[in-house]
N, C-alpha and C positions, 0 to 999 in steps of 0.2 A: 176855843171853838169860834170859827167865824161860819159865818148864815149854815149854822148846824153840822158843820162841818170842822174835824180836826186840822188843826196846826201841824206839821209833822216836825218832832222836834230832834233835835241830832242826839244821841245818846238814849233813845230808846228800844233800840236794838235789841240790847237784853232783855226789856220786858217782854216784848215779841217774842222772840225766840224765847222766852219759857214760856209765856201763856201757851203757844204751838206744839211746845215738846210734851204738856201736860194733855193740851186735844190729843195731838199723837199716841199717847199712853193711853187713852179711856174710848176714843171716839170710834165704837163696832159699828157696822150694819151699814156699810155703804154711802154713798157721797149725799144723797139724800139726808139720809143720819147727819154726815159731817156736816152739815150747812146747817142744820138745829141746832146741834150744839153749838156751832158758831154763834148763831143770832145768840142764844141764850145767853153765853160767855162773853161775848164782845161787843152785843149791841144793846143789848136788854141791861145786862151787868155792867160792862165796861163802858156803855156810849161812847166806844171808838168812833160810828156815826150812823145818822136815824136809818131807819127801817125802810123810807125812801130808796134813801141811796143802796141802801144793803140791798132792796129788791132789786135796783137795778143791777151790781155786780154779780147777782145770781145771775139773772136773766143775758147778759152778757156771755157768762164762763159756760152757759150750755148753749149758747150758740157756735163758740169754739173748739176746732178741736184739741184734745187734749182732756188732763185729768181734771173734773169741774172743780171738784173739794178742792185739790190745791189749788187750781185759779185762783177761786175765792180766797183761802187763806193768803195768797201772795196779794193781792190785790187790798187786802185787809189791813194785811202788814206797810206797804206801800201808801196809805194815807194812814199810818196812825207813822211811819219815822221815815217817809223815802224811801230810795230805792233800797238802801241796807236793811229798812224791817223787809221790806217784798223776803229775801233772800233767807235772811232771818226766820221771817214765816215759812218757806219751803223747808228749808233744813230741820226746824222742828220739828212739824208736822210729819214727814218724811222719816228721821233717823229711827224711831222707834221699831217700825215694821218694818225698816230695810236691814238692822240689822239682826232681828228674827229670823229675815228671810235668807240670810247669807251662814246665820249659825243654820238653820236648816239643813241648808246647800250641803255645809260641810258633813252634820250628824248623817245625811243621808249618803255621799259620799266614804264616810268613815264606817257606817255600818257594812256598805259592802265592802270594802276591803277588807273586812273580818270577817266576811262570810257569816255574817249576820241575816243572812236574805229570808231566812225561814220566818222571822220577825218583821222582818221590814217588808216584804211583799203585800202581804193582808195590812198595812197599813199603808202602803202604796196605794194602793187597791179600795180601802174605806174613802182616802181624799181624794183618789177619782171620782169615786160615787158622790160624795161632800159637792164636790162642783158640778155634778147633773142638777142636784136638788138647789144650788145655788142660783145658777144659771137659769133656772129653768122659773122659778118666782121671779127674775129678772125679767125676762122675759112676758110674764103675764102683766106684770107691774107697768114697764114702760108699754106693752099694747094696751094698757087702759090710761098712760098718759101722754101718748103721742102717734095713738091712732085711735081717736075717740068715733068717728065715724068711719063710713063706705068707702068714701073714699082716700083717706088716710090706710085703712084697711087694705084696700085696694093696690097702695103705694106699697107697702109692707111686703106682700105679695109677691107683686110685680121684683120688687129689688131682691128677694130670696131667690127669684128663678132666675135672673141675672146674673149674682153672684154663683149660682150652682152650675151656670152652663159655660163660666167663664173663669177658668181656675185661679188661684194667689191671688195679687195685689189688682193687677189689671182687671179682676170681676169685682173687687173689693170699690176700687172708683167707678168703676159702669155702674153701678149699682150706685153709687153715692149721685154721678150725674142723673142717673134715669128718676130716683127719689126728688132731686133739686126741681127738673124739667117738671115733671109731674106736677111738683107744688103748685107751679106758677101756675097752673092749668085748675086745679083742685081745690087751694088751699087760699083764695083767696082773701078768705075772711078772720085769716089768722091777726089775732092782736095781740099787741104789747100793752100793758097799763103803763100809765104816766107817773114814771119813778121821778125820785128828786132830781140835784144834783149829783152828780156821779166824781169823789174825788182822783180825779185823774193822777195829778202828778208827776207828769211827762210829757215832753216836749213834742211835736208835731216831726223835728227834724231829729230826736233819741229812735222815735218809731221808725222811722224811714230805716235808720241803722238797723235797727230790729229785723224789719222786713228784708232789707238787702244781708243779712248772715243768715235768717230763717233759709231763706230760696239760698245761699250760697253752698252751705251745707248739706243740703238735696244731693248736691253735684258729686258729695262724693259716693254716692252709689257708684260712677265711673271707675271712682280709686279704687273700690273695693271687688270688680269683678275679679273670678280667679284666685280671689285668696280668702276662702271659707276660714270661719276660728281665727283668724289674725283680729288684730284689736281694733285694727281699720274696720272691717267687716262688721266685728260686734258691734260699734257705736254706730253703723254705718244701718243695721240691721234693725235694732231700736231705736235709730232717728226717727227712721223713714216709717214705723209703727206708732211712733209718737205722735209725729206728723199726718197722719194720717184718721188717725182713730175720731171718730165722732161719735157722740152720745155717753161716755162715762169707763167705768174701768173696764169692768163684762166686752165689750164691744172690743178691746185689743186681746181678745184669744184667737181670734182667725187669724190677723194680724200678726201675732207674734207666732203661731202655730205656721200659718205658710211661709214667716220666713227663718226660722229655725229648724222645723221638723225635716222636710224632705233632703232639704240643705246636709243634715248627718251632726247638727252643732251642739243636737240636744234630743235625746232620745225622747220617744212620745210618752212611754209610761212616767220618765220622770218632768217631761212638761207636764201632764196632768195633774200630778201627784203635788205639785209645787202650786199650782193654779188654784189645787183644793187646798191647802194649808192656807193662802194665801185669803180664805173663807174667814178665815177663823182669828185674823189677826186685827189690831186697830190701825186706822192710819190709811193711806191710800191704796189701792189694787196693786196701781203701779209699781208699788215696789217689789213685787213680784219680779222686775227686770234685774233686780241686785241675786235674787237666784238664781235665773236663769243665764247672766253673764259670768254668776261665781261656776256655774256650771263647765260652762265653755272652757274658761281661763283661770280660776281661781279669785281671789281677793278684788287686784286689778281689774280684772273684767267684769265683775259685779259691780263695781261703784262704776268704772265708764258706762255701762248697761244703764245703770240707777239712772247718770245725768246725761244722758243721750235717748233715755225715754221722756223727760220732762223736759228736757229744754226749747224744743220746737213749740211747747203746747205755753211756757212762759213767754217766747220771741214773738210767736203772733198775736198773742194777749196782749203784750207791750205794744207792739206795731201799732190793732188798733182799739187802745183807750183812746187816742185822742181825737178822733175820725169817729166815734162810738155812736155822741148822740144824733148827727146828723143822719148815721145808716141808720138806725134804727126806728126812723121817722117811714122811710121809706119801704110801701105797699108790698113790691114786688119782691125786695130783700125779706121780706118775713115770712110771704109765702112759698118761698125756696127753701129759705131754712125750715118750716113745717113739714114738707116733703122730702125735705135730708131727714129731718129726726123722726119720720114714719118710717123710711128705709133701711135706718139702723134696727128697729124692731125685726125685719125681715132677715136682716144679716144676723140678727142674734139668735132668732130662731133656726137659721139653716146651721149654724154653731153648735146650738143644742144639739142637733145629730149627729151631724157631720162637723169633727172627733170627738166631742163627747161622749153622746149617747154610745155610738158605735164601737169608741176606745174606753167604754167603762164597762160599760152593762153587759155581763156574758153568760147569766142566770136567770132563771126564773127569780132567784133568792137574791139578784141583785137589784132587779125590780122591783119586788116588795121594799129590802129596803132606803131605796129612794123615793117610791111612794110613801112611806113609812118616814121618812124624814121630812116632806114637801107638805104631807099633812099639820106635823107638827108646827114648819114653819106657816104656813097660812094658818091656818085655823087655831094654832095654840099659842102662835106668836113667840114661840122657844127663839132667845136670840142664836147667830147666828156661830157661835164658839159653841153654844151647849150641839149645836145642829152636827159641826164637825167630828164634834167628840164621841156622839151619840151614833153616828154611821162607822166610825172609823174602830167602837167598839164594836156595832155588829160585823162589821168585816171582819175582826179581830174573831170572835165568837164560830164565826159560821167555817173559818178556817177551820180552828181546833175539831169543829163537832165535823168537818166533812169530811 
């Protein structure tokens, strides 16, 4: 340890990568969760390094976009061995739920080819419901933590009716700029507390590279018009969602819904249906994209999916660690980003309806039990696998009895 901070030593990779693949196997209940069990496992237990610096890599990975929980773990990994833990710790943390999500893929695929659908439908149909009741505590959770006032509130608002009058990705960013612009005007009393040192790790001119293939990659949206389901397209489809997403996993369902659904690449009942299982599992949201590109394409297109939802959100996190503490000194940058993470509550909310609510709920009897689920999780605290299991029975039930 030097001023509190680790060494990163060549050959600790392996640790890494297991301490990560065991978070990956235990760690439920969303990026919030992952970052406690972090601290607990690696700063409290392991003093990879103090609570300083860990506050500040939190505070950091939600100001970026992309997956937070994996930020931090890459970032974790990255001062306890260099850049091979960073890597180390994605792949951990990562493989557990992505290959869940890809057996999924297939069991849900192999059911229908057997004409299985008499089963598989009402449980289709229960992980729809699963992700109203998920989504929808999301939802209340981040508007009590990043729209604590009027006019945060306000923001929220404002960025839901933007995004609603402005269809796909193009109302997806009006909405992100209108929340930014907002802040500065709103949010000017947003503060950061004064974390430690922050172990970086990377060069001022590794980042520049970072940035220059983050924006290079963009480009290939070009490559990819016209040719929907090609492989180009998939990675080209969950770049550009990776990229884009801000505020946590929940927030890439528009995202990934406007650019697969309408597109023909991934029918809606089974993006729903994959989003709710995706409830239930541990490990990040994100890999949700290893089902949805086994979807499209099979094997192949699930892992490209998998590393072209993450890798945008690892290239601008690299970019800027080393530019970090200086922005973050600065007034007006904080209160932009206040008014971006007010206006992500707003987009998540118009989410909840519009496909959610409106591609799940087709009952009185599926109302109840998503209110019936949403209680338990609030008020009973049922994690969020019993939550799954428990909707996905009543779907199961309400079938057979109708």
């Amino acid at each position: 340890m030097v001023n509190g901070r680790p060494i990163p030593v060549p050959g600790r990779c392996r640790e890494v990568f297991g301490q990560f693949l065991r978070l990956g196997c235990t760690s439920f209940g969303g990026p919030v969760a992952h970052i406690g069990y972090f601290r607990e496992r690696l700063v409290v237990r392991g003093q990879w390094m103090d609570d300083a610096a860990f506050a500040e890599v939190v505070a950091l990975c939600q100001f970026l976009p992309g997956p937070a929980s994996s930020q931090v773990a890459f970032v974790l990994g990255l001062a306890r061995a260099g850049p091979g833990g960073g890597v180390a710790a994605w792949l951990g943390f990562t493989l557990p739920s992505a290959l869940l999500m890809l057996a999924l893929s297939w069991l849900f695929g192999a059911g229908a080819a057997r004409g299985g659908d008499g089963l598989l439908q009402p449980i289709i149909h229960g992980l729809k419901l699963a992700a109203v009741v998920i989504v929808c505590q999301a939802v209340i959770g981040m508007a009590r933590a990043l729209g604590p006032d009027i006019g945060r509130a306000a923001i929220a608002a404002g960025a839901a009716l933007v995004a609603g009058m402005v269809a796909g990705t193009p109302g997806q960013l009006a909405a992100m700029l209108f929340g930014a612009a907002a802040g500065l005007l709103l949010c000017r009393d947003a503060l950061l507390s004064d974390a430690g040192a922050l172990p970086v790790g990377l060069s001022r001119r590794a980042a520049t590279g970072c940035a220059i293939l983050f924006a290079a990659l963009l480009l290939l949206a070009l490559l990819a018009l016209g040719k929907p389901g090609s492989l180009l397209a998939i990675f080209d489809s969950f770049y550009r969602s990776g990229a884009l997403v801000f505020g946590g996993g929940h927030v890439i369902l528009p995202l990934l819904h406007d650019a697969l659904v309408p597109s023909g690449m991934v029918a809606e009942s089974r993006f729903l249906a994959g989003y709710g299982a995706a409830q239930a599992l541990p490990g990040p949201l994100f890999a949700i994209a290893a089902y949805l590109g086994s979807d499209i394409a099979g094997l192949s297109g699930g892992l490209l999916a998998l590393l072209a939802i993450s890798l945008p959100g690892l290239l601008i996190l690299c970019a800027v660690l080393p530019f970090w503490i200086g922005l973050r000194r600065n007034a007006l940058a904080r209160a932009g980003v206040a008014g971006a993470s007010a206006a992500v509550v707003g987009l998540l909310a118009l989410a909840l309806y519009d496909p959610l609510w409106t591609g799940s709920v087709a009952s009185w009897r599926d109302a109840i039990i998503v209110a019936a689920g949403l209680a338990a999780l609030l008020r009973w605290r049922v994690p969020p696998l019993g939550i799954v299991g428990g909707v996905v029975a009543a779907s199961l039930g309400v079938s057979v009895l109708a």
